[in-house]
C-alpha positions as CSV (number, residue, x, y, z in Angstrom):
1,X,117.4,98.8,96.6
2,X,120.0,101.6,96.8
3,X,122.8,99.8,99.6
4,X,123.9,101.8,102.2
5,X,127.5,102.3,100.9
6,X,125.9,103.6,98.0
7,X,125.2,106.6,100.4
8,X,127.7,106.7,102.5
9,X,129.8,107.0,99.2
10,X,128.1,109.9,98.1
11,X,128.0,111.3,101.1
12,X,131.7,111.8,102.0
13,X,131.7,113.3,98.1
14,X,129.6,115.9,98.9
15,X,131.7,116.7,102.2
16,X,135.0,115.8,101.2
17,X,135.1,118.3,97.6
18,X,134.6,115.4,95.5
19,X,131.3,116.9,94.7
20,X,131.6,119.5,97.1
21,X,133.3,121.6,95.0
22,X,130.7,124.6,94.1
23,X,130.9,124.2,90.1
24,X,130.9,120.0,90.5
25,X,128.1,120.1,92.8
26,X,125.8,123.3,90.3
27,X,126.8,120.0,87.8
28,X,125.0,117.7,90.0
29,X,122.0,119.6,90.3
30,X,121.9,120.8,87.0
31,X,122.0,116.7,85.7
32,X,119.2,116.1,88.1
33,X,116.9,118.5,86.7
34,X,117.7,117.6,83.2
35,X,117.1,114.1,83.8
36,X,114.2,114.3,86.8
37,X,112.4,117.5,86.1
38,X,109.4,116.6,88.0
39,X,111.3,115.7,90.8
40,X,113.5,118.7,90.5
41,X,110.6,120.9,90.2
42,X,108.6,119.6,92.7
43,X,111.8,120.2,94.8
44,X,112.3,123.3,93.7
45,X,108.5,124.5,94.8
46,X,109.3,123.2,98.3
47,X,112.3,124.4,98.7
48,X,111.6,128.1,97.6
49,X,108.8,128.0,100.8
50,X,110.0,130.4,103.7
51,X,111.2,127.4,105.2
52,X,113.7,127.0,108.8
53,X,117.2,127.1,107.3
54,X,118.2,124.2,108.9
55,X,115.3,122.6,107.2
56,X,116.0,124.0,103.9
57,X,119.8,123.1,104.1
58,X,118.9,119.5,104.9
59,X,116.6,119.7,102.1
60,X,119.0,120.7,99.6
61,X,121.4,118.0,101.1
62,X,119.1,115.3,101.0
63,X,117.2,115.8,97.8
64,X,120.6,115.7,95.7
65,X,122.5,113.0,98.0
66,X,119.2,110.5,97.4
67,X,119.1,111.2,93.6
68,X,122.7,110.7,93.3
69,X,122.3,107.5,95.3
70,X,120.5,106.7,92.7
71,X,121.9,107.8,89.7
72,X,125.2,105.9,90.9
73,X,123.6,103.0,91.9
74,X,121.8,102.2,88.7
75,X,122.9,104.2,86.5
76,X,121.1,103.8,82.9
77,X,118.9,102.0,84.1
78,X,116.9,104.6,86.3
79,X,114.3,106.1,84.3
80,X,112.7,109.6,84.3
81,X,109.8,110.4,86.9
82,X,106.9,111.6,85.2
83,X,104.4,114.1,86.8
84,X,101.8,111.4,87.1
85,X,104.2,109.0,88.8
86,X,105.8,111.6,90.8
87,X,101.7,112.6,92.1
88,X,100.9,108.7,92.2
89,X,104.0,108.4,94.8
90,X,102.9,111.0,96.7
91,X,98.8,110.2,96.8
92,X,100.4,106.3,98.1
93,X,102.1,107.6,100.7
94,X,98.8,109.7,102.0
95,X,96.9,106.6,101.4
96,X,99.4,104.7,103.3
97,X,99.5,107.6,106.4
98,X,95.7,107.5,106.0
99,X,94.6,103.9,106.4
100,X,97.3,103.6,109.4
101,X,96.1,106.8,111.1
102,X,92.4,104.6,111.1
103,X,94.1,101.4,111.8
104,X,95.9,102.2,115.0
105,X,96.0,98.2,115.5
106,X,98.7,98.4,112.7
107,X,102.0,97.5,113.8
108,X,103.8,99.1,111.0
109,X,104.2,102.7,110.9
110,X,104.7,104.5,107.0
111,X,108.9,104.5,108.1
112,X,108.5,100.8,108.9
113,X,107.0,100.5,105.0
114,X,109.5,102.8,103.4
115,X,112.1,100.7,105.3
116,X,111.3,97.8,103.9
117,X,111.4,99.1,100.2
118,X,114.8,101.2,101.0
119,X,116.1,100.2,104.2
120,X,119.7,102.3,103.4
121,X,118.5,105.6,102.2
122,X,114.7,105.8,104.9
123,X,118.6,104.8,107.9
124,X,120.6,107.8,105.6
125,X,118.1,110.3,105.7
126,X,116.7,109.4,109.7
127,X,120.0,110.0,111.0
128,X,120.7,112.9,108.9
129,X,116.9,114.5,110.4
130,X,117.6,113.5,113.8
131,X,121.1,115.1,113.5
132,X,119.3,118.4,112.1
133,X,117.1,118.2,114.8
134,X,119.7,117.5,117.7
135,X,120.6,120.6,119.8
136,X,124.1,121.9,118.9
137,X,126.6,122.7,122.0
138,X,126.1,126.3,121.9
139,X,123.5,126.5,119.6
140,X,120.7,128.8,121.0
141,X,118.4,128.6,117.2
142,X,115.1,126.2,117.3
143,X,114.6,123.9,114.7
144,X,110.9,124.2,112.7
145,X,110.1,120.8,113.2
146,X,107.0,121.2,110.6
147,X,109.5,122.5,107.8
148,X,112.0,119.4,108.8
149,X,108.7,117.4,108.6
150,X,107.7,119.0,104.6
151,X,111.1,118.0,103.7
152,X,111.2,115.0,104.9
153,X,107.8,113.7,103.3
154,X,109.2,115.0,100.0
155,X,112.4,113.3,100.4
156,X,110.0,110.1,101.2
157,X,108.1,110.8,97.7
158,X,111.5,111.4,96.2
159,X,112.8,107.8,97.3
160,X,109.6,106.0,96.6
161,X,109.2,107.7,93.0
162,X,112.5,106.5,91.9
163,X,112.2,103.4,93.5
164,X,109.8,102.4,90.6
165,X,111.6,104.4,88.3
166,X,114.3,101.8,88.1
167,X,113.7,99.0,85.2
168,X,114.9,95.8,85.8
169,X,118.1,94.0,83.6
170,X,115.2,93.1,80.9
171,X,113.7,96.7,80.8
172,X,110.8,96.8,82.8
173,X,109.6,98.8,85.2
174,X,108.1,97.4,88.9
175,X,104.4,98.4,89.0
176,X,103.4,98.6,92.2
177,X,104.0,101.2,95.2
178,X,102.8,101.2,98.6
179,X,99.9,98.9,99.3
């Protein structure tokens, strides 16, 4: 589990020039795709959609501040996403959205699942969504809430992928996603 202050951390780098400098940050994104292609790419393919820009800002934001999470919080031990896992991530999260869309009775919604698997970065990237979404004083632009939406379902697969990507002290790797 990737602790809040793990992402608060990261954050105020990428705000504060510790990784917002331009060349420090084209480092960052050049270590994830080396080291995550599939994610990267998969990113990549979303984020070159005609999307809202405020959606395809947060994108960019969130995608990089969740791996970096990562990266920092584990280190070594976060392994590379394959395609297949990246695709089995995704295909439990539509099982998941499925079988509660036909079990209404369900308490828990998929946030309420995610949240229980990474309660600090589903927080991190809900207030950074509702922020997007939040009329600016001033601000006369509207927000594409379906691009906001695309991004935030990959940034979902994203967290959930490299939640199983990450072996344990003795090297192995947890085995099951969503159920």
């Amino acid at each position: 589990v990737v602790g809040r202050h793990v992402l608060d951390r990261v954050e105020e780098e990428l705000a504060d020039g510790g990784l917002g400098a331009r060349s420090e940050l084209d480092d960052a994104f050049e270590r994830f795709e080396r080291t995550q292609p599939a994610l990267a790419q998969h990113a990549a393919d979303i984020l070159a959609r005609p999307l809202d820009e405020t959606a395809l800002a947060l994108g960019y934001f969130l995608t990089i501040a969740v791996w970096l999470a990562f990266e920092q919080a584990f280190g070594p031990r976060l392994a590379e996403v394959s395609e297949e896992e990246r695709k089995a991530a995704e295909a439990a999260l539509e099982l998941e959205e499925q079988l509660r869309a036909t079990n209404s009775h369900e308490p828990l919604e998929l946030e309420d699942v995610m949240a229980i698997e990474q309660p600090g970065i589903l927080a991190f990237v809900n207030e950074h969504v509702d922020a997007a979404l939040e009329p600016q004083e001033g601000d006369t632009r509207d927000v594409d809430v379906d691009d906001v939406h695309i991004v935030y379902r990959n940034v979902l697969v994203q967290t959930l992928a490299l939640s199983h990507a990450v072996t344990s002290t003795t090297g192995a790797r947890p085995r099951e996603m969503l159920a």
